[in-house]
C-alpha positions, 0 to 999 in steps of 0.5 A: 500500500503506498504512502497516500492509499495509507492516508486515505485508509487512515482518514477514513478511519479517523473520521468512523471513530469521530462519529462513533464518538459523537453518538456516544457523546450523545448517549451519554449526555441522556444517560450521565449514570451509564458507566459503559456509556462512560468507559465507551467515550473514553476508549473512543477519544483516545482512538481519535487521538491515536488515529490523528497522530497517524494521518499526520505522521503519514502526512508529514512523511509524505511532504518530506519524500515531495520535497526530495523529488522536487528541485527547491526555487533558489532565493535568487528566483524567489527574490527575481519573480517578487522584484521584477519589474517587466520595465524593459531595462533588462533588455538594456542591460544585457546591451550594455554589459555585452557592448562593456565586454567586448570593448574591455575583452572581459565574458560578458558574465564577469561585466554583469557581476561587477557592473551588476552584482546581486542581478539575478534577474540580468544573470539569469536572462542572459544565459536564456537568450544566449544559451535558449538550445539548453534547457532555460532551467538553469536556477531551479525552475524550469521555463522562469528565466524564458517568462522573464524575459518575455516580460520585459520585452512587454516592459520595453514596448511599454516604454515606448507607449509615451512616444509609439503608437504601435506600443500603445496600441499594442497594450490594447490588443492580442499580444503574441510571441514567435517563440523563435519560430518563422511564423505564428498562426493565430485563430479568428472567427470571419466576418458575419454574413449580412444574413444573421445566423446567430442563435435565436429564440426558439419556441417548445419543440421547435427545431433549434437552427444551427449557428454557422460560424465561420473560423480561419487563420491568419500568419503572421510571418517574423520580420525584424527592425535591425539597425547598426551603431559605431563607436569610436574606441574613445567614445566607448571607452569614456562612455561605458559607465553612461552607455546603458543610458545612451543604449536606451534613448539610442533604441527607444527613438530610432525604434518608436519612429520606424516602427509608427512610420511602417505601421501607419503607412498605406505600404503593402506587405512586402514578402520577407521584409515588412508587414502591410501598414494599417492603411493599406488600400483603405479609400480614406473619408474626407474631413469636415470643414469648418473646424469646431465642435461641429467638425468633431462630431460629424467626423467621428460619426462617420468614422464610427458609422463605417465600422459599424457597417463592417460589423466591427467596432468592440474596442474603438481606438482613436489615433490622433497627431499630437497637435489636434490633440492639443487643439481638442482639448483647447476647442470651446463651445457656443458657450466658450466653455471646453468641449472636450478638455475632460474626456482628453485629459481622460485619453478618451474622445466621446468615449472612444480610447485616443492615442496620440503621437507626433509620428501620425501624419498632420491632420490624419484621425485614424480608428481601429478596432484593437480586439482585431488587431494583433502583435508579436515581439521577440527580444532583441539580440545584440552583437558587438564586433571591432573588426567588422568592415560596415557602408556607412548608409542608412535606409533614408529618402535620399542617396545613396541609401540602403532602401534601394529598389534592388541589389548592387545595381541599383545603387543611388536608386532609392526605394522606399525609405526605411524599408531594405528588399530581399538581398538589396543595399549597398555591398561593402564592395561594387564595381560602382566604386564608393568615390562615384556613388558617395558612400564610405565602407568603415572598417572597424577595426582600421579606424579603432572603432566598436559597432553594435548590431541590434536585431529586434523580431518584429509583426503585426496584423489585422485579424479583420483586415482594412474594414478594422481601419477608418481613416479620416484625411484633413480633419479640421479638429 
């Protein structure tokens, strides 16, 4: 018999002798003079007492034999999952001691147990997303590290939220992760038909009418936003001690821009480079003229009549230029009172949720339906080389960019800004030559320099496709 059929042998025996007591408790409570009732109360107490010392002997050995086959939570992850704080400052961490590292040719382990002693949480993430083909339980709990580490990459997009839209939006919609892989699939019930067959009432002994709904999926492919930064030797040598800081301004601006500007494009998917931006073959409204509360409602009618119609509209999402945002909260009525200073203040606009960046283009309102819209982030990785030879050209609107229309021989045909094709930019060596199409190849090491590579997983979509998406032009707000 094993230790638990013994518990639950004893148990049942414990709880027997209890309401044989009881009843006898009773009997002689009537009968006080019965001495058999007396002697019977006692026996049957110390049986009780008997039966109790065994189920928790039992118990106890049972818990002891748990504790042997069960590996203990080191303290470090006890303290990690009650302090962390999912801000994405681990992300910036593992940059900045991997960028220390390399300059001071030190493991990138040591810098975090000088620059970060006590880090548990840093120590631990670092081995996850350096060494991930190992099993991650690498301090007694198996999968936490992974979990942390998705954590703080939310914790970095909710940095972003003050500046990004895609952040922002994000927060109020389905999150997901690749987990590594190309893709990630994820399940959606298709729009209604315009004849309703939802369920109905049904009168006794009718026949109950069948519900057909209708489910798909859709893939969303793993594209990633990579950028690569130089040092001078000086420079890295005299920043390291500010160069975490100088990581986080660097990735939070140049992250948030290019980020909004892909997603708040009219730019279709490109295979194995971008998604589709969410205005993507909308035919835009036009905006009220006249300015003034009027304008206001007449466009946010409009914009909220067209969602309706689409069969769309549980989570409205407003997204607005700082600007107009501003002059809401400054707009009065016929009364000269504030029309809509609370609700801004608020972040909502007739209770529509309002995002508002300076990456939306000027005069644009754009609403969503967030419950359709979905995102996946991985961490970022992060390489350092000093030995690397770089073309010093970014993926901007003017040449010689790396957002050409195709490879080497396109060069100084610029393409689409912020946006690098499929085996395209510029090669580090052409037979064009950089003296007569303008751009310079650094080596790293000639000129005592330090590069760091980020390459950060990144996707959206639209469950729903564009009928999720208004979009109002020239709003006079």
């Amino acid at each position: 018999m094993s230790i638990a059929d013994r518990i639950a042998s004893a148990e049942a025996e414990l709880l027997k002798n209890k309401d044989a007591l009881v009843e006898s408790t009773k009997a002689l409570e009537a009968a006080p003079d019965e001495e058999a009732l007396l002697v019977q109360v006692e026996e049957l107490s110390a049986l009780v007492e008997k039966n109790t010392a065994t189920v928790s002997a039992l118990k106890k050995a049972e818990a002891a034999l748990a504790s042997r086959a069960t590996p203990l939570a080191s303290p470090v992850v006890q303290e990690v999952r009650k302090d962390a704080k999912g801000d994405g400052s681990l992300l910036f961490k593992m940059a900045a001691a991997q960028f220390i590292a390399f300059s001071q040719r030190k493991d990138v382990s040591q810098v975090i147990e000088e620059r970060y002693k006590g880090d548990g949480a840093l120590a631990a993430a670092h081995e996850y997303v350096t060494k991930s083909v190992v099993n991650p339980a690498m301090t007694g709990v198996t999968g936490w590290a992974a979990e942390l580490v998705q954590t703080d990459v939310q914790g970095f997009l909710n940095s972003l939220r003050t500046v990004s839209v895609a952040a922002e939006l994000a927060s109020r919609s389905q999150r997901l992760s690749f987990g590594g892989y190309d893709s990630v699939t994820v399940p959606m019930r298709n729009p209604l038909g315009a004849t309703l067959t939802e369920p109905a009432f049904v009168g006794e002994a009718g026949s109950i009418p069948l519900t057909q709904f209708s489910f798909g999926s859709m893939r969303m492919n793993r594209y990633k936003l990579a950028a690569i930064t130089t040092f001078t030797r000086e420079l890295a040598d005299r920043a390291t001690p500010q160069i975490e800081g100088l990581l986080r301004d660097a990735m939070t601006e140049a992250y948030a821009q290019v980020l909004d500007a892909a997603l708040l494009s009219a730019a279709a998917a490109v295979t194995g480079v971008r998604p589709a931006g969410i205005l993507n073959g909308l035919t835009p409204l036009a905006g009220t003229a006249g300015g003034g509360e009027a304008a206001v409602l007449t466009d946010m009618k409009a914009a909220i009549t067209a969602m309706t119609n689409a069969r769309l509209g549980a989570r409205p999402v407003l997204i607005l230029p700082m600007s107009n945002r501003l002059s809401l909260s400054l707009m009065t009525n016929p009364l000269g009172q504030r029309a809509f200073a609370d609700e801004v203040a608020a972040g909502r606009l007739l209770g529509v949720e309002v995002i508002s960046s300076q990456h939306v283009p000027a005069n644009t309102a754009i609403l969503i339906d967030a419950s359709t819209f979905a995102t996946a982030f991985d961490a970022p990785s992060f390489d350092v080389s000093d030995v690397a030879t770089v073309v010093e050209s970014n993926a901007g609107a003017a040449a010689p960019t790396m957002a050409a229309t195709s490879a080497q021989a396109a060069i100084g045909v610029v393409g689409t800004a912020g946006q690098v094709p499929v085996n395209s930019g510029i090669a580090v060596a052409g037979s064009t030559g950089a003296a007569s199409t303008g751009f310079q190849a650094r080596s790293l090491w000639q000129t005592w320099s330090v590069g760091c590579r980020m390459i950060a997983p990144t996707s959206w979509g639209l469950l729903r496709g564009n009928t999720a998406v208004v979009q109002i032009n020239n709003i006079t707000w």
